[in-house]
Structures are given as C-alpha cells and as structure tokens.
N, C-alpha and C positions, 0 to 999 in steps of 0.2 A: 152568480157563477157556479158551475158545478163543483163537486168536491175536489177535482184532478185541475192541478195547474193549468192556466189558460197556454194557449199553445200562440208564438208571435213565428209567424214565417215573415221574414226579409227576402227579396228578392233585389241581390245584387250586392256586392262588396265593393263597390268604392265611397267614395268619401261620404255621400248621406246614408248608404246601408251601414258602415262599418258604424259612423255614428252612433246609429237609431242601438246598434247593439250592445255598444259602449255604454249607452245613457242606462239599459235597461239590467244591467248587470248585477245590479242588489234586487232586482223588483224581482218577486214569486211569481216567474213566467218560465217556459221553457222555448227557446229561440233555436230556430231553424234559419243557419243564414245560406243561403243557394246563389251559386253563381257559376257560370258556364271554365271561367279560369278558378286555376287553385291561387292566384295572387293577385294583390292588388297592386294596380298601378298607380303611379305619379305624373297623371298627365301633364303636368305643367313643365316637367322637365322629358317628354319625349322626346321631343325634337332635339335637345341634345348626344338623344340615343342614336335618331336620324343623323347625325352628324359627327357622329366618332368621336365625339368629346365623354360620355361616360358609357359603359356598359349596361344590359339590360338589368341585369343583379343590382344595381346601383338605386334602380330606382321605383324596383316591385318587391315584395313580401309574401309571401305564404300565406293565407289569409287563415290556416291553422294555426300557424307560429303567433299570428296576432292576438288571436284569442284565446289562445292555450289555456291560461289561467281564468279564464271564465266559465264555470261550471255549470251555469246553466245555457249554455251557446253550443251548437253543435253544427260544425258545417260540413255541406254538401258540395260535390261538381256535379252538377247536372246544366240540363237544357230546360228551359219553363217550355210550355208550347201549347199552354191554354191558364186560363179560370174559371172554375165552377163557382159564381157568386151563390147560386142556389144551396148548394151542399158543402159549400168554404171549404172548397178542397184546393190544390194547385197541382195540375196537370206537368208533368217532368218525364223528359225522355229515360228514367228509372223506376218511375211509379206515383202515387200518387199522395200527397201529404196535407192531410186535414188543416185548417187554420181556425183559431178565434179572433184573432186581427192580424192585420195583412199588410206589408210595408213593400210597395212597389218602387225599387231605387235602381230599374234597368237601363240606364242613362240613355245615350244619344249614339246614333252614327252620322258617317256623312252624306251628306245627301248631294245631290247632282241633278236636281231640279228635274228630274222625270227622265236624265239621262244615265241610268244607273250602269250602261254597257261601258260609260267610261272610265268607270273603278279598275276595269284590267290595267289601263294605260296612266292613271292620274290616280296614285293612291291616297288616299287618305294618314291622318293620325289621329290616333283613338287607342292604337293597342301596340304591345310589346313586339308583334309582327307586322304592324303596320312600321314601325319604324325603322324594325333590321331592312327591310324589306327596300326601305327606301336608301338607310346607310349603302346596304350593296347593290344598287344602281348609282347613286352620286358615285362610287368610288370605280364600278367598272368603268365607267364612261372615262375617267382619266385613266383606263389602261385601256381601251379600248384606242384611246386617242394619241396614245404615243404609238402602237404599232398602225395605226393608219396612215396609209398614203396619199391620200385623196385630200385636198386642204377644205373642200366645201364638207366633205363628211366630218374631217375632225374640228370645222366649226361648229356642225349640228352636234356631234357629241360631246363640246364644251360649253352647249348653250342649256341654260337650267331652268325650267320657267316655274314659277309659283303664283298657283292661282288665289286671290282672298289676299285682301288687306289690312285681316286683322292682327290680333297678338302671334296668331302660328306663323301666320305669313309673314309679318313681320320678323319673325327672331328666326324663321326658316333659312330667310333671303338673307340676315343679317352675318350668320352662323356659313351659307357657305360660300358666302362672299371671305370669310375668315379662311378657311381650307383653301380655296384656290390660291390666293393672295398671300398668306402666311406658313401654313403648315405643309402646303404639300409645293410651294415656290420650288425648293430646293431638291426636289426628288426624283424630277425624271431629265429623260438627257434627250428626246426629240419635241417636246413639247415645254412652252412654257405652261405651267397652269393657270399665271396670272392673267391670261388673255382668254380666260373662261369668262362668260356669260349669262348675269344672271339679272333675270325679268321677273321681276314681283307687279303682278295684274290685279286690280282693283275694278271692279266694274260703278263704286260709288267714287265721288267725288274728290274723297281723300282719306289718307291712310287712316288708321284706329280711331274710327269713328266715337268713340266712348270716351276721347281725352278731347282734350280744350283744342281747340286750332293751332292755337301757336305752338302746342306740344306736338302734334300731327306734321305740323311743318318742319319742325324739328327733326323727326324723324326722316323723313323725304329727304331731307338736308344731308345727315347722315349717314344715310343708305347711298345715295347719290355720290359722295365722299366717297364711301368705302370699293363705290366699283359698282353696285346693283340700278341699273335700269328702272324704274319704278313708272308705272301706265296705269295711270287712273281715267276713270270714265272712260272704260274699256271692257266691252263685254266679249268674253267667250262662246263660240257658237259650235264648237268640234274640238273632242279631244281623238289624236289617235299617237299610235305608237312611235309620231317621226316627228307631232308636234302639237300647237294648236292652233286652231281657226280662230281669228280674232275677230271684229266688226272692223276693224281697222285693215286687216291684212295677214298673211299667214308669218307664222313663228316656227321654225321648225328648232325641234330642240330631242334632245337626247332622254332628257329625263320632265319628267312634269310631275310639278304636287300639288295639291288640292288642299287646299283650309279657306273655300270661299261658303261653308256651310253646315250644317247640320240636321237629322230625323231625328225625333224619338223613335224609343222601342216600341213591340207594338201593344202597348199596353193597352190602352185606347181603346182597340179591335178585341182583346182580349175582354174587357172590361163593358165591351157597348158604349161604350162613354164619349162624348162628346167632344172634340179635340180642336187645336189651333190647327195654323197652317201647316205645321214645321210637325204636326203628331202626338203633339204635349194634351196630356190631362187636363180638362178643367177644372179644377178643386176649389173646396170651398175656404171659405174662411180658416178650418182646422185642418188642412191640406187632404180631407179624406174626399173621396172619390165621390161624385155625386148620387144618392139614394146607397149610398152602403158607408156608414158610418164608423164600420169596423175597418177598411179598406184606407189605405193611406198611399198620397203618391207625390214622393220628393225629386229634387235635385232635377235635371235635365228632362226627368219625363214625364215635369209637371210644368202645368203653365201658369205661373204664380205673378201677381202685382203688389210693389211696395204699396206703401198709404199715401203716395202722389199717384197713383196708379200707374206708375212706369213697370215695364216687365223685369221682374228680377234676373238678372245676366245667368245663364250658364255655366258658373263659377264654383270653384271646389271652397271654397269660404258660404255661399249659398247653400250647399246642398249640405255641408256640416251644420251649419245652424238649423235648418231644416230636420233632418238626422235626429238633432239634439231637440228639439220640441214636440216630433213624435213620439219619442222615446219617453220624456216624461208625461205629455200626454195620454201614452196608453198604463203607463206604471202608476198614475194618477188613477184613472179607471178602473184599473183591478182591487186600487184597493177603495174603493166606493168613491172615491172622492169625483164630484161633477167638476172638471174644466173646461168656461167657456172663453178662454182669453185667446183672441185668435191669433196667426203668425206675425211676426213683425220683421221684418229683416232689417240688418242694420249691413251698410254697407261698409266694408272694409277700407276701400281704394281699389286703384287701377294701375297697375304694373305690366310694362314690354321691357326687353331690355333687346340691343339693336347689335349685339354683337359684342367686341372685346372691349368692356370701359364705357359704356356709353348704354343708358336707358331712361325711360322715361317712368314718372309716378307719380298719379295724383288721389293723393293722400288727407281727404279730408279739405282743410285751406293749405295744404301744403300740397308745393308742386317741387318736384326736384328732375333733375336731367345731369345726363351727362356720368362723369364719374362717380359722383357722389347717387346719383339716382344707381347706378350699377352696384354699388356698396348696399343700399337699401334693397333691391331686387335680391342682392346675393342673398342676404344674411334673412331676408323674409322667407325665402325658396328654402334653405337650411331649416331651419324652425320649423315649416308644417312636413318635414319629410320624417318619417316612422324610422324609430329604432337610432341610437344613440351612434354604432357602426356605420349606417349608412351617412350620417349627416355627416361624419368625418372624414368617411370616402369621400364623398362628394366638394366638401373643402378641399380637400388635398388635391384631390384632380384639378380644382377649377384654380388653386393658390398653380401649380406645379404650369398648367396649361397658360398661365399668364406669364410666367416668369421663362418659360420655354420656348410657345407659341404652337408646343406640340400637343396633338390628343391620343390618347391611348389607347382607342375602342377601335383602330382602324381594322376590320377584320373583313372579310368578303369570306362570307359563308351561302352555300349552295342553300338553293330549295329544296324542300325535302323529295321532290317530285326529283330534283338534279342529286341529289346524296347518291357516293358510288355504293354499289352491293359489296356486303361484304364475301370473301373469297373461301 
C-alpha cells in the first residue's frame, strides 16, 4: 500500500453500505460513503408510512447523524452515473472520487417486467416518496368518494388493488383493509368507508411464497377475514390510471400498488459485469465483482447463493451481514492479513404481519401466528430500527394505534409540482 491511507468509497446508505462502514470504523482507511438521499430508510416499515400509521421522520435518519462520530467516514449526496474500473475512480453528478476498494450497496427498484410506463399509475415502495405518495392517494380517494355522485364512480374510487403477494403486498392489503374498516369507519357522513374494496393479486399460486403452506393459508384466511379479496394465479396484463387489466377480466379501481417485483441498480452496466435476470451482480465467493478483486457488491445488487445454493432473499438482515464481511474483509487487507473464508449467510427467519394482531413467523423450527407472532414481528421491527428515539416513537404509536384504532400520519400533502407559490 502507498504511504496515504487506502481510500474505501461505499456506494449507497442502507443497510449493507451503512454496515460495511460501521465494521470499518477502527481500520486505517478513509471512507467515502455516497448516496443519492441524505437518509437512510427503514424499508420494512414503509408501508406503514403508506398507510398513516407512522410518519416519514419515524422511520429515516440522516445518514450524517449516523456517522457523526466516525472520524474516518465522510459522507456525500450525490448521483453515481458511471465506473472507471481502469483508473478506480467513481463517476458522480459532483465530480469525480478516486477509489482503492469499492463497495457497491445501490440496492434495487421496482421492476414492471419491461412495462416501466406503469410506474405513473401503479407506484412502487422503495423510498420515502414512494410512500407519501401513495399515503395521499389511499386517503384522497375516500374524499373524493364522499363528494361523489355517481355510485359506479364512488365504487371505482373505493376499490384498492395491490399488485404481488408477497411481504409488501401482503401487510399493504392487510394495513388498508385496517383504515377502511377501523380508522376511518366513523368519519365521513355520505359514505361508508367500510364498503371499500381491496384486491391483493398474486400471479403465483399462493401468497408468501417463502413461508410453509400452511402459514400462506393462514394468511389468505385472514386477509379474507378482514375484508381483502385475495386472486392468486392471476396475472396482470395493463395498468392504467382507472385500473387494471387482468387475464381474468378488468378491475377498475382508484388507486393501485405494485410490490409484485424488483431491478437492481445499474451496477452491472456500470461494471461490465455479468448479471441475473432481475440485474444482480454476479460475485464471487468474497462478494467482490468478477476480475476486480478490489470491487465489492452486497445486498440487493448482488446475486449471491447460500451453501444449498438457494438465492439469498433481498433482505435487510442479508445485506447487513454481507455489509459486515466486507468490512472486515477489506480492514483485514489493509493491514496485510490474506482472507480467503468466503460468505456465509445465516438465515434469520421469515416475518409478514397481516394487519392489527395477527402475523406470520417462521423462525428457524419455530413457527408462530396470530397474536403472538404480531408480538414477535413488533418487538423484532423495534430492535433493528436506529436511534433509541425512534424505537420509542414507534412503540408508542403502534401501543396508542391499537388501544385507539387511530393512526396519526393521516396528512394529504400536495406534490411539489401542486405546492401553492408563495405570495
């Protein structure tokens, strides 16, 4: 190594990038960590943002506040928008920053199978504005639907469809089956809300395909219960802004969401590198990029296999372990030490929870459901959230929203494109 600290750029702040910089924090490197937002999110609890149950401050950070105290971490908002593998530089809509090892953690978006024109109408979840976004369409649509006259319109704009049957979709459908039915029951005076309509579409066989059948049946059970329509082996063929096209028949609905999938970023293209289906890196054994050794690439935008060769899930438990083996990996390297021990991942479990009191977990040989599985869900969600404050916020909201039935985030804020001028 030269006489000047080796220089570690991270590309991306969530859960593998913040790791990788966490782990490196005593090693004599100096870390550049870049990401396009100044905070990081808590993806697992969006969709509660989606659904007026917490606010967005609940469940993102500062990614400076994170690090503050790590002296050798310096972070950037920028845009990446290339790689020079040749000259280890990274290409940034600010300029350009030299690298000696390189940690790619620019996770995933959603994908829409080569129909990317339907993201206007069928958003996604992934980000802080992918969720308000969606909050204030669930909620205009029930104000839209009490001053409407028309009874076939104010059916279409009580009908809610979510597309994907996995975890999102699942605790999506779960969550505003909750709103119509409980929270907002008692709030308007030409509509009921309870006679709202919501369709959770699965194009596979049966819901959360990652859990045991009889868990997956559970859930259907329910969802089914709670009021949510539920269509598996049911594929989508058109999304537009009044509904969707099914193989079965049209759905017309007011609002429609998307968690039937996901892209990698495009690292891949960046990188020349050889990719899956879905856009993921192919990595080796020590998750670094193929013929560049110094090159690392974790969490969602790599295509990684346990030791049964099953593909390791897209999971924020994955990408922090991941995170954490680069990290000592490269801190290992600098200071001469050879390691060849390659990833391992250990799997955590599998957790949905299906709305108020009721989720599903499977936990090693432990399977739990029901209330007690919702106890497990809560208190796991609690645990990997940042910052002692928020994990209190977020008790308190979810202890007050059970004992109430009320959520607190109900806000319907303008796009920025709609914000009035100021006078």
């Amino acid at each position: 190594m030269p006489d000047r600290r080796p220089k570690v750029v991270i590309l991306g702040g969530g859960f593998g990038g913040l790791e990788a910089a966490r782990t490196l924090r005593r090693a004599e490197v100096d870390i550049t960590l870049i990401d396009r937002q100044n905070h990081h999110c808590f993806q697992p609890l969006l969709y509660q943002v989606a659904t007026a149950a917490l606010s967005p401050a609940d469940v993102a950070w500062p990614i400076r506040h994170i690090l503050r105290l790590q002296q050798n971490a310096t972070v950037l908002m920028a845009d990446v928008t290339g790689i020079d593998t040749q000259q280890r530089q990274v290409h940034t809509d600010s300029g350009d920053l030299p690298y000696d090892y390189l940690v790619i953690a620019t996770g995933a978006m959603h994908s829409y199978f080569g129909h990317d024109e339907w993201s206007e109408v069928a958003p996604g979840l992934k980000r802080i504005e992918d969720a308000t976004r969606i909050r204030r369409s669930i909620l205009i649509a029930f104000e839209q639907a009490e001053i409407m006259a028309d009874p076939d319109e104010q059916r279409r704009l009580l009908t809610f469809a979510i597309v994907g049957g996995g975890a999102t979709g699942v605790e999506m459908a779960g969550a505003i089956a909750e709103i119509a039915r409980q929270t907002l029951a008692a709030d308007f005076r030409r509509i009921d809300p309870r006679s709202a309509r919501i369709v959770l579409i699965e194009a596979g066989p049966r819901l959360l395909p990652a859990f045991l059948p009889v868990q997956s049946d559970y859930v259907r059970d329910t969802l089914t219960r709670a009021g949510v329509t539920v269509m598996t082996d049911t594929m989508v063929m058109k999304c537009d802004a009044r509904g969707v096209d099914l193989d079965s028949g049209r759905l017309d609905a007011s609002t429609t969401i998307w968690a039937a999938g996901v892209v990698a970023s495009p690292a891949a293209r960046w990188l020349s590198a050889e990719a899956d289906r879905a856009g993921r890196v192919k990595v080796g054994p020590d998750l670094s990029a193929p013929g560049h050794p110094n090159i690392f690439v974790i969490g969602d935008t790599a295509a990684v296999s346990d030791s049964k060769g099953r593909p390791i899930p897209g999971i924020a438990p994955a990408a922090k372990q991941m995170g954490q083996y680069v990290g000592k990996l490269i801190a290992a390297r600098v200071t001469g030490r050879a390691s060849t021990k390659p990833f391992r991942y250990m799997h955590l479990g599998d957790l949905a929870t299906i709305g108020r009191h009721a989720a599903v977990v499977k936990f090693g040989t432990l399977r739990l459901k029901g209330f007690i599985g919702w106890l497990f869900w809560s208190v796991a969600h609690i645990y990997f959230l940042i910052g002692l404050r928020n994990r209190f916020i977020v008790a308190f909201s979810w202890f007050w929203s059970y004992l109430t039935f009320q959520r607190g985030a109900r806000l319907i804020l303008a796009r920025p494109a709609e914000a009035p001028q100021e006078r």
